[in-house]
N, C-alpha and C positions, 0 to 999 in steps of 0.2 A: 279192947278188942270186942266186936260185935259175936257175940253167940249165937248160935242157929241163924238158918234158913229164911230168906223170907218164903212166904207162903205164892203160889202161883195166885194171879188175881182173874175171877170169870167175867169182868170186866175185859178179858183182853186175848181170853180163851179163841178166838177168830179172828187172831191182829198177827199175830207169826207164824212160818211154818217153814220145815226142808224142803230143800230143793228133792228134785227125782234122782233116786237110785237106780240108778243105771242098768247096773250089774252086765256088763258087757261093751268093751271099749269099743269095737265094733259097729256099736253105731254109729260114732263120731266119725264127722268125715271134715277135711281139711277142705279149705276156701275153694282150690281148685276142682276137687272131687264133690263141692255143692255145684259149684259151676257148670261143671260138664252134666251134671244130671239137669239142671236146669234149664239147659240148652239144649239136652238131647230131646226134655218131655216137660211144659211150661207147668204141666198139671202137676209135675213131681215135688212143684211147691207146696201143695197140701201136707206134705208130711215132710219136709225138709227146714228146719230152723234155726238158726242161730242159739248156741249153748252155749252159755255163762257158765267159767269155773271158777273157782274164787284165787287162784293163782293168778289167773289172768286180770282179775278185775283189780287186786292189786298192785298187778305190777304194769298194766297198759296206763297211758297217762290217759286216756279218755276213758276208760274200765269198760273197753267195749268188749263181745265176743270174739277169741281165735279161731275158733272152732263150730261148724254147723252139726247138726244131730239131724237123724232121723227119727220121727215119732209117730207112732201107731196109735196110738192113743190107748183105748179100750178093746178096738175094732175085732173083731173076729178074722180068723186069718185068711178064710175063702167064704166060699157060699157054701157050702157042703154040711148039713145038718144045720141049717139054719131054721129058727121059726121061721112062719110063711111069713108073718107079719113084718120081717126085718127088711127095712128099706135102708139102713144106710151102708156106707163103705167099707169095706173088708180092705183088708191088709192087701191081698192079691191084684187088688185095681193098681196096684203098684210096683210091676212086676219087676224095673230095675231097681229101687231100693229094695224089695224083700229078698233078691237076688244075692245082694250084700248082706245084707241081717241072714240071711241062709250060708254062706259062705265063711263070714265072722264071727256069729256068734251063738249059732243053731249049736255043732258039738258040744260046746262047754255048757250052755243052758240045760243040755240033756244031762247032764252028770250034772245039774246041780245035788242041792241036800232036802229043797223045800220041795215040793209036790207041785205045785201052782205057779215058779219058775221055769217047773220042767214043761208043762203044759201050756204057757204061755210064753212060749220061748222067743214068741216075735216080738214082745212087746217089753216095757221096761221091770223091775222087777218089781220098782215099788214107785207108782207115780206121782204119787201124794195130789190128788185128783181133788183135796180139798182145798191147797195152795190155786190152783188153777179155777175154781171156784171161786173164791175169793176176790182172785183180784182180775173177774173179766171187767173189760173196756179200760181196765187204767192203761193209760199210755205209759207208764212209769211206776215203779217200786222204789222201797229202800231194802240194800242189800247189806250185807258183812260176811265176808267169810269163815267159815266155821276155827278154822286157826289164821292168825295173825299175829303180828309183834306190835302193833300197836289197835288202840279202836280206831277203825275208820270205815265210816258209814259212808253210802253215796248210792246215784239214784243208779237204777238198771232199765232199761226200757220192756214195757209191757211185751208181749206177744212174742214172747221166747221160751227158752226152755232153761232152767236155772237148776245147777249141778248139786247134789246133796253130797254133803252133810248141810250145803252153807246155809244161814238165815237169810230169810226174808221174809221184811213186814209190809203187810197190807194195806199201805198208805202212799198216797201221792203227795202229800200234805210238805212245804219245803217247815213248818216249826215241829213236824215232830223228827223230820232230819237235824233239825236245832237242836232240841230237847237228846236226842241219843247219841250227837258228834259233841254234846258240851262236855265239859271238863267234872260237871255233877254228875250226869251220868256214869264217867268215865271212872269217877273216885267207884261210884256203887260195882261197877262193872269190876275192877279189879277187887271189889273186898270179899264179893259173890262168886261170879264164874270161878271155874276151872283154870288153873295156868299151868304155865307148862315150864320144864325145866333153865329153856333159856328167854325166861319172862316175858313169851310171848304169851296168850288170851286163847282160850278154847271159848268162843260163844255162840250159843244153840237157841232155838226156837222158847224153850222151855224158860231163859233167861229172860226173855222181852215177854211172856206172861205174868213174871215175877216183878216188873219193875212197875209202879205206880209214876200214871203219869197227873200232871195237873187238869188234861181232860184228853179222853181220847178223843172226842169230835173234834171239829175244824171250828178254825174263829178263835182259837186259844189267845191271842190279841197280836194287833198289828204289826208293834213294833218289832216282837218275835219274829215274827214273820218277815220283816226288813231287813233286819241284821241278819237273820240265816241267811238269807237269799244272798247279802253282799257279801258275806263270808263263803258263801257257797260259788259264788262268783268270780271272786277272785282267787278261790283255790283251783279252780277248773281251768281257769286262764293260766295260773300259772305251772299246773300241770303238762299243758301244752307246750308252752313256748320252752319249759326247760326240759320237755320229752322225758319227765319222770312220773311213776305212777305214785300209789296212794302210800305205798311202803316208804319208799327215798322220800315222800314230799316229808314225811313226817317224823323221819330218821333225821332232817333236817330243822325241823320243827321243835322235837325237843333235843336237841344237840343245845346246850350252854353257850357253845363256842361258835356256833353257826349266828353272825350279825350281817348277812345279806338284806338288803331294807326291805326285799318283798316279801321276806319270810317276817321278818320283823312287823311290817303290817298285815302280815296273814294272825301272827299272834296278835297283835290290835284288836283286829275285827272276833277274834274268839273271845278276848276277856268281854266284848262288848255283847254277843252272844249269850257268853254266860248270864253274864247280869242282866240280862232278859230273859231268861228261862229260871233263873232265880225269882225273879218277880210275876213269873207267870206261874211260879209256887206262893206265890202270899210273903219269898223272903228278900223284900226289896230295903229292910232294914239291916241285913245280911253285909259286910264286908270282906269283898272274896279275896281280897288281893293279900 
């Protein structure tokens, strides 16, 4: 048994981070109540997004979002005691979503316990505005949800709003989705993280700072990068065709007893995986099997 902790590495101190803290379900609005705001005011897309929760992304078989959010960002709520100098958007240019965020989630915000919820009661409670930093222009992230029953990494598309507690890292790169969906990872992940009573994985931001990798830059080598990608490939396809998400594909995955051939070549292409993220450690003398 491994004693202590690994230590967090500042290597990687700006590679993961939570999702936003919400603090008021209120925001969330359902497919059709984006819609109708959409249609009523094309501008109401500035602040209407699609929000990633990590229930969804496991259990959609494309881990797309159910649910859009409203977001204010930082903005200030009107013009009213504004420096002169401020030119940008206030919350108020917005008058049917603040209408809703007034409606839903004004009361409770005011009886919160923080000072700085109460007072910015339109806006999220905790943005994590350094996540959003991080990863502008990617078209694409790597996500995981903060509980799960098994690890399962996958990409999330850029230009959303992604639900906290869940992780996510700041990479588009398909070998470090290799390197953190292999089965190395997966050993570290269960000897370290947090778990939980019925063996599922509590995994947080704080874990993907602790984990060394073989390089965080890109170009880690080719082949890694082939094999992910075909492994990533045909896990997607066949998420699809069997209308099951990342939970079921993988409750099937390590099932013993589960000998369907696609699942059976989806383990394929993982041992093949491994053993290129093994050698994109220096352990290509290594015997995983």
């Amino acid at each position: 048994k491994i004693k202590g902790a690994p230590e967090q590495l500042i290597e990687n101190s700006d590679f993961a981070f939570q999702g936003s803290n919400i603090l008021g379900g209120g925001f969330i609005l359902s497919i059709d109540e984006a819609r109708t705001l959409l249609e009523k005011n094309p501008r109401n897309s500035q602040v209407i997004f699609p929000f990633l929760r990590g229930e969804d992304f496991n259990s959609r078989p494309d881990q797309s979002p159910a649910y859009y959010i409203i977001n204010f960002f930082d903005w200030p709520l009107n013009n009213n005691s504004l420096p002169s100098d401020y030119m940008g958007p206030v919350a108020s240019d917005f008058p049917d979503c603040l209408k809703i965020i007034e409606s839903r989630v004004k009361d409770r915000r005011l009886n919160a316990k923080r000072k700085t919820y109460v007072e910015r009661w339109w806006q999220y409670a905790e943005r994590c505005a350094s996540l959003y930093v991080a990863i502008d222009g990617m078209d694409r992230v790597i996500f995981h949800a903060y509980t799960s029953k098994h690890i399962c990494f996958s990409f999330a598309n850029g230009g959303i709003v992604y639900a906290g507690p869940h992780t996510i890292i700041a990479s588009d790169h398909i070998e470090h989705w290799g390197i953190f969906q292999s089965s190395i990872h997966s050993e570290w992940a269960w000897e370290f993280c947090s778990t939980m009573r019925n063996s599922g994985i509590r995994f947080t931001p704080s874990d993907v700072r602790r984990y060394p990798l073989p390089t965080k830059k890109l170009a880690i080598n080719p082949t890694l990068s082939t094999l992910s990608q075909n492994y990533f490939d045909l896990r997607a396809e066949y998420m699809i065709r069997r209308a099951e998400g990342l939970t079921d594909t993988y409750n099937r995955f390590h099932n013993p007893k589960e000998t369907a051939v696609d699942i059976q070549k989806l383990r394929e292409l993982h041992v093949e995986m491994d053993e290129a993220v093994a050698a994109a450690y220096g352990w290509a003398d290594l015997k995983l099997q």
